[in-house]
N, C-alpha and C positions, 0 to 999 in steps of 0.2 A: 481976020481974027487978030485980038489983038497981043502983043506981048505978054502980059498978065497974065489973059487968057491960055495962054500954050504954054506958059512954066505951069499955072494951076494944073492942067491936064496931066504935063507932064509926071509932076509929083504924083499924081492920087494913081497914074498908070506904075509908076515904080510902086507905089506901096502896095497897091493889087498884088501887084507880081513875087516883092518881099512876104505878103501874108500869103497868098497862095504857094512859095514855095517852103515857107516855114510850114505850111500847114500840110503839105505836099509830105515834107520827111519827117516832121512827127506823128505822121499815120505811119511809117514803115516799119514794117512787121522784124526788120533786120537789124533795128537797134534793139532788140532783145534777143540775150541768151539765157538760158536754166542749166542747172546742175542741181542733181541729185545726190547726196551723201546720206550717211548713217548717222542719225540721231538717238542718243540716252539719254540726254539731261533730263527728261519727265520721268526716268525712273524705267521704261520703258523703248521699246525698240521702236522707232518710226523712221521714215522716209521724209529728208530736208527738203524740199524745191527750192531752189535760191532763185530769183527771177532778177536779173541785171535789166534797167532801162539807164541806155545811153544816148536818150532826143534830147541835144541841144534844146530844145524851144522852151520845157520845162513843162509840158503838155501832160496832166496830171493823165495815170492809168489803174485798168482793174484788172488784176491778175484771176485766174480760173483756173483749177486745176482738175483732173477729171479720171476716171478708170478709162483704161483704151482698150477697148473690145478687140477679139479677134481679128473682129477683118478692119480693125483704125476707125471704127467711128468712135465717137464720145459714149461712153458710162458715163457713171453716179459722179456727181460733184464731189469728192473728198476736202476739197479747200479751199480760199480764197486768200487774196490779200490784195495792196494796194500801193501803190509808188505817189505818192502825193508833189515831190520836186524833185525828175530826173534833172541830173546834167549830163554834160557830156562826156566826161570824168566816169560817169556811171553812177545811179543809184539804184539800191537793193531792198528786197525784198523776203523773208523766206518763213515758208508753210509748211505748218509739220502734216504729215500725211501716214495712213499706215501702212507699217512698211512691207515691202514685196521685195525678196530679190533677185535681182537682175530684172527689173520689170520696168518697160517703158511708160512714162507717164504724156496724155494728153493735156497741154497748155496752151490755154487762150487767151487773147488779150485785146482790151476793149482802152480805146485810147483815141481821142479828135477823131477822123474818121477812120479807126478799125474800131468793128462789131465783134467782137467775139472769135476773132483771127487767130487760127492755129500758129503755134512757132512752128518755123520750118525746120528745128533741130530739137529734137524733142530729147527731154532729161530721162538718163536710164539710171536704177538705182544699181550698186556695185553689185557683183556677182559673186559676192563671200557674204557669210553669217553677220548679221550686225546683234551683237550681242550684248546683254549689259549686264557690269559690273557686282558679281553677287560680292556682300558681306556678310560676316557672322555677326548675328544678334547680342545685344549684351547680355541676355540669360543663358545665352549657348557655353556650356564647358569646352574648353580650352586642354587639348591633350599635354600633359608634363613629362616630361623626359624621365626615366629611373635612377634614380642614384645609381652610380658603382658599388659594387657588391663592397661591403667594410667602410664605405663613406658617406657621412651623415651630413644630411642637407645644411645649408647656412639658413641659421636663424631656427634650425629643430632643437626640441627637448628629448636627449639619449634617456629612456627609462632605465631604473635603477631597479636592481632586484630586490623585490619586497619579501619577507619571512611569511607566510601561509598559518594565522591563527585558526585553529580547529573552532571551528561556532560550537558554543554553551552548549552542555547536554541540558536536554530536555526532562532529564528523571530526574527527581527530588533528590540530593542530598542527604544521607543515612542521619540523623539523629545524632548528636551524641550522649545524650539520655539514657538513649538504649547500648550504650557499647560499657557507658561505667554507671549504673543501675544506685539509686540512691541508699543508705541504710535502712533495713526496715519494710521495702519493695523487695517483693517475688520473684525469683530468678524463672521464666518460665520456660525461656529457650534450655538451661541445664536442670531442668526438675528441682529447684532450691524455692523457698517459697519461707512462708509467714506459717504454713502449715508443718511444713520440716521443721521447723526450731522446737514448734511445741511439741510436738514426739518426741525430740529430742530431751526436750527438759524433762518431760514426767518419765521419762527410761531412768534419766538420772536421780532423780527425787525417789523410783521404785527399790533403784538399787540401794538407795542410802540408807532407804527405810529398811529393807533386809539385811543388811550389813549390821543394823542398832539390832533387831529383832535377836541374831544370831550370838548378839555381843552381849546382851541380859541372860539369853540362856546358857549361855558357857558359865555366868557367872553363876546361876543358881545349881549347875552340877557340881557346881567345883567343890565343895566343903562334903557332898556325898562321897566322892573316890578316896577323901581322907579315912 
């Protein structure tokens, strides 16, 4: 064989061995770890998976994440995601899931040759409330504190004491017609009338006329007594 020939050899036998051992540890299920925390930011409570890949070779992956049955097989899919360029440094991943707590999540991982390989440390979510942040509405009233007794808020109007006008009576207004009655009109309320005057005058005119009657006959006795 000749020289040529056994460097050639040589080479393509190291590079087998360079790509089968890169391809060797970017299958390894141990460059991945997960963490579970508490998530709010959708407004809502859910469970984070963070999924770390730390394969040097850059060996793109499919994360899986799944409900874990009583006895650790796989449930329902809750999520996925995807590492497109680990390095060694680490790249991340994270899935929002819903949340459970203190409940262990099953994580798969599908990468060069791993199929759907469980992590061998599987993410627990905390064992306290993961709760989210209420606020008050902006049509919600807002309770105010009471003044002190005798002290008037900044920026109030102190009311002034107003005088109480009695409201307008409703019944007419008396006449004053009828209180000073004109010359010549009936007094009806005191019996005084247009009828009273004329009684009045002819009493007077009867008398007068008897008064003259009495006053001729004096005169024609008179010259008989002499």
């Amino acid at each position: 064989m000749s020289k040529r020939a056994v460097t050639a050899v040589t080479a393509a036998a190291t590079a087998a061995v360079l790509l089968s051992s890169g391809g060797a540890y970017a299958c390894s299920i141990r460059d991945f770890t997960a963490k579970a925390t508490c998530d709010t930011s959708t407004g809502e409570a859910r469970a984070a998976i963070t999924v770390t890949d730390k394969d040097p070779s850059g060996t793109p992956a499919d994360i899986t994440v799944r409900m874990r049955m009583a006895v650790g097989t796989d449930g329902e899919t809750v999520g996925t995601g995807k590492i497109d360029h680990p390095t060694a440094a680490g790249a991340s991943t994270t899935i929002l899931v819903p949340w459970l707590q203190g409940y262990q999540w099953n994580v798969s991982v599908t990468a060069g040759d791993l199929v759907d390989e469980r992590l061998t440390d599987l993410p627990i979510s905390p064992d306290t409330p993961c709760s989210v942040a209420t606020s008050h509405p902006s049509g919600t009233p807002t309770a105010t504190a009471s003044p002190a007794p005798g002290v008037t808020p900044k920026g109030s109007v102190t009311p002034t004491a107003t005088a109480v006008v009695p409201a307008a009576s409703t019944s007419p207004a008396p006449s004053t017609s009828a209180a000073s009655p004109v010359a010549g009109t009936g007094l009806a309320e005191t019996g005084g009338g247009s009828g009273t005057a004329l009684i009045v005058g002819s009493a007077a005119a009867a008398i007068a006329a008897g008064a003259g009657v009495l006053f001729v006959m004096r005169r024609r006795t008179a010259p008989g007594r002499k």
